[in-house]
Backbone as JSON, one array per atom type, in Angstrom:
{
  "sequence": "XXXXXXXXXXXXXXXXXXXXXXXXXXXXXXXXXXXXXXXXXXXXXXXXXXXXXXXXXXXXXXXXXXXXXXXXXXXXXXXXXXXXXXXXXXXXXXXXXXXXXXXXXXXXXXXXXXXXXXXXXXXXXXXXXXXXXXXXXXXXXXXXXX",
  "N": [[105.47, 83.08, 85.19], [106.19, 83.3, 88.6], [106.56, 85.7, 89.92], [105.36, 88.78, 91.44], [103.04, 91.2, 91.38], [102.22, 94.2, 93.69], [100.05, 96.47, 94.71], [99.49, 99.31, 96.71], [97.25, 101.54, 97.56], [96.27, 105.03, 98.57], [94.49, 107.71, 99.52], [95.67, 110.36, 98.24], [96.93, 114.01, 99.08], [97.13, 116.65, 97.78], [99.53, 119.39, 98.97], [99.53, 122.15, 100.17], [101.22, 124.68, 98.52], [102.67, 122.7, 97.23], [104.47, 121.46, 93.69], [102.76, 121.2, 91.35], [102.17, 120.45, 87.65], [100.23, 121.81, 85.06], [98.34, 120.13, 84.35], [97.97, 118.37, 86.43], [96.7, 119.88, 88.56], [94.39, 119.81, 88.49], [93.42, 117.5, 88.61], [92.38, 114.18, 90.49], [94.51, 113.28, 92.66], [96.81, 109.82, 94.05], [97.87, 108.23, 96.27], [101.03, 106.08, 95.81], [102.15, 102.78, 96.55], [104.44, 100.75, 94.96], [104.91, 97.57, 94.63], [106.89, 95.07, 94.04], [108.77, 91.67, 94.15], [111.34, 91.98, 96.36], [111.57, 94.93, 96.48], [110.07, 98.47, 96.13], [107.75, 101.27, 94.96], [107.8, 104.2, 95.36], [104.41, 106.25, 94.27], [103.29, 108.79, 92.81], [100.07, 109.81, 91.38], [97.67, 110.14, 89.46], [94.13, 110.32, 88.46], [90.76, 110.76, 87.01], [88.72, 113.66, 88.5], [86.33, 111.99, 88.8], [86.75, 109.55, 89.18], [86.82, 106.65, 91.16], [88.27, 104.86, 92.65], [90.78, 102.9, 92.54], [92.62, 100.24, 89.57], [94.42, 97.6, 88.93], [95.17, 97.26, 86.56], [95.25, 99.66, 85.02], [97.21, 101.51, 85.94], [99.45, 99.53, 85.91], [99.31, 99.23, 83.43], [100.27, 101.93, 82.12], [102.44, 102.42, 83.55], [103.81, 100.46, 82.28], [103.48, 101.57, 79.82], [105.03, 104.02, 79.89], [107.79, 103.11, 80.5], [108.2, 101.96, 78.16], [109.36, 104.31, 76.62], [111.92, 104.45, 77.26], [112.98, 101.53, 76.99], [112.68, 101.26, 74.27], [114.03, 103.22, 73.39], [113.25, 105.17, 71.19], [112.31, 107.63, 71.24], [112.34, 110.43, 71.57], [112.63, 113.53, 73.08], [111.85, 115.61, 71.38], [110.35, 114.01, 69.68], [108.25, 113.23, 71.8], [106.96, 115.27, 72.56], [105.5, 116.47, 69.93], [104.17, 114.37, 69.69], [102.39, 114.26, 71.8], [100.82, 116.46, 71.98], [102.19, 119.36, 72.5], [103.44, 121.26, 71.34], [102.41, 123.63, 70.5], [103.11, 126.23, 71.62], [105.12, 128.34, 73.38], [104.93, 128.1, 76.26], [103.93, 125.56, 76.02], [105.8, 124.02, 75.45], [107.67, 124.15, 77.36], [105.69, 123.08, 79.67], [105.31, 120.78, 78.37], [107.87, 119.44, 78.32], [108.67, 119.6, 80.85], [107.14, 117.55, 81.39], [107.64, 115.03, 80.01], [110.46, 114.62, 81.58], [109.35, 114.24, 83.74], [108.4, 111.76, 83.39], [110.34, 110.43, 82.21], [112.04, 109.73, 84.4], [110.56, 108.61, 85.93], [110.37, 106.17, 84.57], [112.71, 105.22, 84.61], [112.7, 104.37, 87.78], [110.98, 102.83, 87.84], [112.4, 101.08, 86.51], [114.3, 100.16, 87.64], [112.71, 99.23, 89.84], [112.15, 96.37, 89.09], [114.58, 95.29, 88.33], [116.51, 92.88, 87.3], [114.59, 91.61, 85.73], [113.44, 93.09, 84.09], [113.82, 93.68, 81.06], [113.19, 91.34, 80.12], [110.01, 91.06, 81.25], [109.52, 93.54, 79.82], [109.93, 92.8, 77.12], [108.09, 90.97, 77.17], [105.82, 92.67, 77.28], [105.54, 94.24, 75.13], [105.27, 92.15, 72.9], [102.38, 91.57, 73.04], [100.46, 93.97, 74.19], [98.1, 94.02, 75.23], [97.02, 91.51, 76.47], [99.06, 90.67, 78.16], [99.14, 93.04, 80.47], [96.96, 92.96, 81.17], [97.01, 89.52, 82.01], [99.34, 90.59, 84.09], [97.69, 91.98, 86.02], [95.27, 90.27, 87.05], [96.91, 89.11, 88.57], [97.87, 90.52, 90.53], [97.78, 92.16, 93.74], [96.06, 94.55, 94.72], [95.61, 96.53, 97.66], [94.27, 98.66, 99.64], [94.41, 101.55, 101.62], [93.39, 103.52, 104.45]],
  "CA": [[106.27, 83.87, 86.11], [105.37, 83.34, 89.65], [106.76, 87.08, 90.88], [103.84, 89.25, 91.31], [103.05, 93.26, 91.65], [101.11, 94.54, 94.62], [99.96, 97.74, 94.77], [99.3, 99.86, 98.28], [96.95, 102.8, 97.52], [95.91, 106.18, 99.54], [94.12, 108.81, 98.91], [96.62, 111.69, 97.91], [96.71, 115.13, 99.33], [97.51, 118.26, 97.04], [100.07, 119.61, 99.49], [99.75, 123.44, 99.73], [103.09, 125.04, 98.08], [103.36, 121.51, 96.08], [104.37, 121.75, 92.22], [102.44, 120.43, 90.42], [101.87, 120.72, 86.1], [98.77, 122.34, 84.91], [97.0, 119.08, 84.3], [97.39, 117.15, 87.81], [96.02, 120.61, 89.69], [92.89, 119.28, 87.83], [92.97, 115.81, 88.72], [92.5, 113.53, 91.67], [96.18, 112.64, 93.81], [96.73, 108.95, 94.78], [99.25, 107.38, 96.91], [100.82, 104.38, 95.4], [103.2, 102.37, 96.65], [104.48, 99.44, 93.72], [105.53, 96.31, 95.33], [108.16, 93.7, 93.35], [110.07, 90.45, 95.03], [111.63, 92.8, 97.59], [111.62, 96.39, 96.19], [109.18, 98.76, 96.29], [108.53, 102.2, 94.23], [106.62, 105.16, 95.73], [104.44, 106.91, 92.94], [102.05, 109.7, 92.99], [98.81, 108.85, 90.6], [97.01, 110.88, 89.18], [93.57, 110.57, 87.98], [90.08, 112.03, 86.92], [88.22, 113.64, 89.85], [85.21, 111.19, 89.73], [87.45, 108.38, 89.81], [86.51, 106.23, 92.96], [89.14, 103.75, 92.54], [92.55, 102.53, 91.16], [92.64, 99.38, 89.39], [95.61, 97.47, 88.54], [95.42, 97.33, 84.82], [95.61, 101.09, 84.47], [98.53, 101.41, 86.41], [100.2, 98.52, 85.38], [99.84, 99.9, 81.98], [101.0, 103.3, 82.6], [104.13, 102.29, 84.53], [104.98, 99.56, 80.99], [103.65, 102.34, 78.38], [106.38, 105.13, 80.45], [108.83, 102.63, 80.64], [108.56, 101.49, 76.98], [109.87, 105.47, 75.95], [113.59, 103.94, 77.92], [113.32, 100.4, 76.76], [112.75, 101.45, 73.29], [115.05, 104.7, 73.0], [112.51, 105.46, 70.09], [111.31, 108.37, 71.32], [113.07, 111.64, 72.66], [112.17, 114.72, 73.63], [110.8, 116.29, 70.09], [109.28, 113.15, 69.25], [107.27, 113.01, 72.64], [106.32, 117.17, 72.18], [104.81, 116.5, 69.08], [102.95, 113.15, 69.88], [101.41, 114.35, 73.18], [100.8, 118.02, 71.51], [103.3, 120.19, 73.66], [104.12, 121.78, 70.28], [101.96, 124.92, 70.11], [103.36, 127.22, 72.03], [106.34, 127.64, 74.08], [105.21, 127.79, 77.46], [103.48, 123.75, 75.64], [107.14, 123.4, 75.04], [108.11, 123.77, 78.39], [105.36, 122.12, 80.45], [105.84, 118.98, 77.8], [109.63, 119.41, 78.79], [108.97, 119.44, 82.56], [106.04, 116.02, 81.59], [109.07, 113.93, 79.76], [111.7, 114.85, 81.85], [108.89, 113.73, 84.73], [108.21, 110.32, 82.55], [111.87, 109.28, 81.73], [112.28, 109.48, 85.54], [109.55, 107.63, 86.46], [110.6, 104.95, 83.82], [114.09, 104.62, 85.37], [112.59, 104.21, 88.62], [110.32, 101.43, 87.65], [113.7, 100.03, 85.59], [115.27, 99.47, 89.12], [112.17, 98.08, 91.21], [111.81, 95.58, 88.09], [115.8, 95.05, 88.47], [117.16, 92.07, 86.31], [113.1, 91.12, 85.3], [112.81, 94.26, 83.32], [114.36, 92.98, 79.69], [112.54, 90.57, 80.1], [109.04, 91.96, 81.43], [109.21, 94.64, 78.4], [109.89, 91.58, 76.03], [106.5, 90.8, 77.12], [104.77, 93.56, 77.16], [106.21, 94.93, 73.35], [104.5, 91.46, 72.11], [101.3, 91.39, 73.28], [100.1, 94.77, 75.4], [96.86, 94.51, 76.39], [97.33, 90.75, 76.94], [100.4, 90.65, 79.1], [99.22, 93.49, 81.05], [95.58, 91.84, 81.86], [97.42, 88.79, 82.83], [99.84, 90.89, 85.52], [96.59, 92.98, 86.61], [94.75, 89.32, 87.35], [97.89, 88.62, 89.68], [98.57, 91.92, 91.24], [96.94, 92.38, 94.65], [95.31, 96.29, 95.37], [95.2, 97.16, 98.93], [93.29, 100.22, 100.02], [94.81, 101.67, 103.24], [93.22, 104.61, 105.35]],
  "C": [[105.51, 83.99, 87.43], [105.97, 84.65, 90.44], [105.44, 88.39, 90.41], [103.9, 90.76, 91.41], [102.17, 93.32, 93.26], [101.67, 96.28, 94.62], [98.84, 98.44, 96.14], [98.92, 101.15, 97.59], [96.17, 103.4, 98.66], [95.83, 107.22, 98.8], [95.2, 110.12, 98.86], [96.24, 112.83, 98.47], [97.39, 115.76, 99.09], [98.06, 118.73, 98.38], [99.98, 121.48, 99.22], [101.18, 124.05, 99.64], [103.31, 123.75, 97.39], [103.2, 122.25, 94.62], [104.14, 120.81, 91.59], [102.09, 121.24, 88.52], [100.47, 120.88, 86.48], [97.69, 121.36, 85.1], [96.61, 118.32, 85.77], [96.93, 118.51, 88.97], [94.61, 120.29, 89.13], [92.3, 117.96, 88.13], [93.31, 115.25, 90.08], [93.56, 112.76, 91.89], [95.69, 111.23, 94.22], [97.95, 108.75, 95.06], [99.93, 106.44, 96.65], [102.06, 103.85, 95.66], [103.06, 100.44, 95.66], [105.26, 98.62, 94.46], [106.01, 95.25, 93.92], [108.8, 92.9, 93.92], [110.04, 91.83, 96.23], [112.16, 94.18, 97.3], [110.4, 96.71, 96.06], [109.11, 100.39, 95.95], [107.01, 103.06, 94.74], [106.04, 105.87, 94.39], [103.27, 107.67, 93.15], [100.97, 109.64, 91.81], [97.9, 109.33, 90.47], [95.47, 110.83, 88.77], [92.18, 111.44, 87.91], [88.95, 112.33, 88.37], [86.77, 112.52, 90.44], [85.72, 110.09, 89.76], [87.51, 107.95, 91.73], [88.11, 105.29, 93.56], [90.41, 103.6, 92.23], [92.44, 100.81, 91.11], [94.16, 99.07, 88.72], [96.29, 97.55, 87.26], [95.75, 98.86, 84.42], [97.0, 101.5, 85.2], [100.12, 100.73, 85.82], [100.56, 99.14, 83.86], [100.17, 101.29, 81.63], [102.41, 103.41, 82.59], [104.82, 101.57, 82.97], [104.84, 100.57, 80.1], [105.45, 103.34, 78.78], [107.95, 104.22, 79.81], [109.4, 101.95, 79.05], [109.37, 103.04, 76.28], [112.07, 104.43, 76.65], [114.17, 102.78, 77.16], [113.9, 100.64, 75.52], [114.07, 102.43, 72.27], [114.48, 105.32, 71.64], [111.78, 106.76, 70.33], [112.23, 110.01, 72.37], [112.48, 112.47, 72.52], [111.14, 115.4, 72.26], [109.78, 115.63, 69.85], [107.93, 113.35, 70.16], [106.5, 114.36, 72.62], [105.29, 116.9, 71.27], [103.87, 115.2, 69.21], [102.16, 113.51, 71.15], [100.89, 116.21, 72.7], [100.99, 119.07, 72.31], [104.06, 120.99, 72.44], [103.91, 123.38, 70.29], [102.52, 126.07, 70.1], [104.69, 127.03, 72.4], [106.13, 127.19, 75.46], [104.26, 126.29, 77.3], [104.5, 123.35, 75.91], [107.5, 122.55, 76.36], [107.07, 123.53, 79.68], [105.38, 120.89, 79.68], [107.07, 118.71, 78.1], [109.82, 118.4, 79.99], [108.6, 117.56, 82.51], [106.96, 115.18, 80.97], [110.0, 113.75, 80.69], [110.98, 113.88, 83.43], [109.02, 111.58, 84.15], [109.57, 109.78, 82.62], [112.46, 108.84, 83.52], [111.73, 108.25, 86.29], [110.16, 106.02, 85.79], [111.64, 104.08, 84.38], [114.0, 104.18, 86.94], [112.12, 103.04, 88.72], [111.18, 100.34, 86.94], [113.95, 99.35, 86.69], [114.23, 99.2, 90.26], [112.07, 96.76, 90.26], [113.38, 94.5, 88.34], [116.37, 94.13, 87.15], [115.95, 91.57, 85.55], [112.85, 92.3, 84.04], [113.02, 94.1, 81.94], [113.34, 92.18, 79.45], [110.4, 90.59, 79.91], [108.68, 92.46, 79.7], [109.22, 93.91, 77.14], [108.69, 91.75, 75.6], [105.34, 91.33, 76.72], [104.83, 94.08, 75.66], [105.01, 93.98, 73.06], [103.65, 91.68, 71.95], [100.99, 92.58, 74.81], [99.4, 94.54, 76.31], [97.06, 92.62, 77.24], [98.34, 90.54, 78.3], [99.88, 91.77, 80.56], [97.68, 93.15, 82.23], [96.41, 90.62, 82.75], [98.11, 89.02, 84.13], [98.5, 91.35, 86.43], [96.14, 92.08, 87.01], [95.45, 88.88, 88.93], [97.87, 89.73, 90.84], [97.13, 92.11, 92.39], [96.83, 93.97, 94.33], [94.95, 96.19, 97.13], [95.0, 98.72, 98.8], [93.7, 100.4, 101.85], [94.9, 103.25, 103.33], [93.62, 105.54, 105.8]]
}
């Protein structure tokens, strides 16, 4: 498959008055814009604060794990509560609520920069994860912009 990813990151800035979930006021904001053929999917990117970097493989596999909860339809709301442990309590309930409801979004967003590739794509990725997603990450430019 000669269609490629590129990914455009920037350092993020925690917006005062932004809402964010408990866990990303803990973690370091990035900017990321996902490049496909000729679409392109803004995404905010979370990780841990001594993170210097963003590499493509973690991304890349982020954006296919999310998007495998859609592909699959194996996985709704209880299921994802109790596998990410959002069970305990209630107010678990309802920040695991808000973190699915964030995920299935995200998934459908990355459905439609993917467009008619995405069946396909997720084929791929189901077979062979770490494989498939090494090989896009090899392809996939990273720019770093100021």
């Amino acid at each position: 498959m000669s269609k490629k990813f590129k990914i455009e990151v920037r350092k993020g800035k925690k917006e005062e008055g932004e809402r964010l979930e408990k866990w990303q006021e803990k973690m370091k904001k990035w900017d990321l814009t996902i490049y496909y053929n000729d679409r392109n999917m803004p995404l905010p990117y979370f990780t841990g604060e001594k993170i210097q970097g963003i590499d493509a493989f973690s991304v890349l596999e982020c954006l296919f794990n999310d998007a495998s909860i859609i592909y699959n339809e194996e996985m709704d709301l209880a299921d994802f509560l109790v596998e990410f442990g959002y069970c305990d309590k209630a107010e678990s309930v309802r920040e695991g609520s808000k973190v699915y409801n964030a995920v299935i979004e995200e998934a459908k967003k990355f459905k439609e920069l993917l467009g008619d590739d995405f069946a396909y794509l997720m084929d791929c990725y189901m077979k062979d994860i770490d494989e498939f997603i090494e090989q896009l990450a090899k392809e996939t430019e990273v720019i770093y912009i100021s």
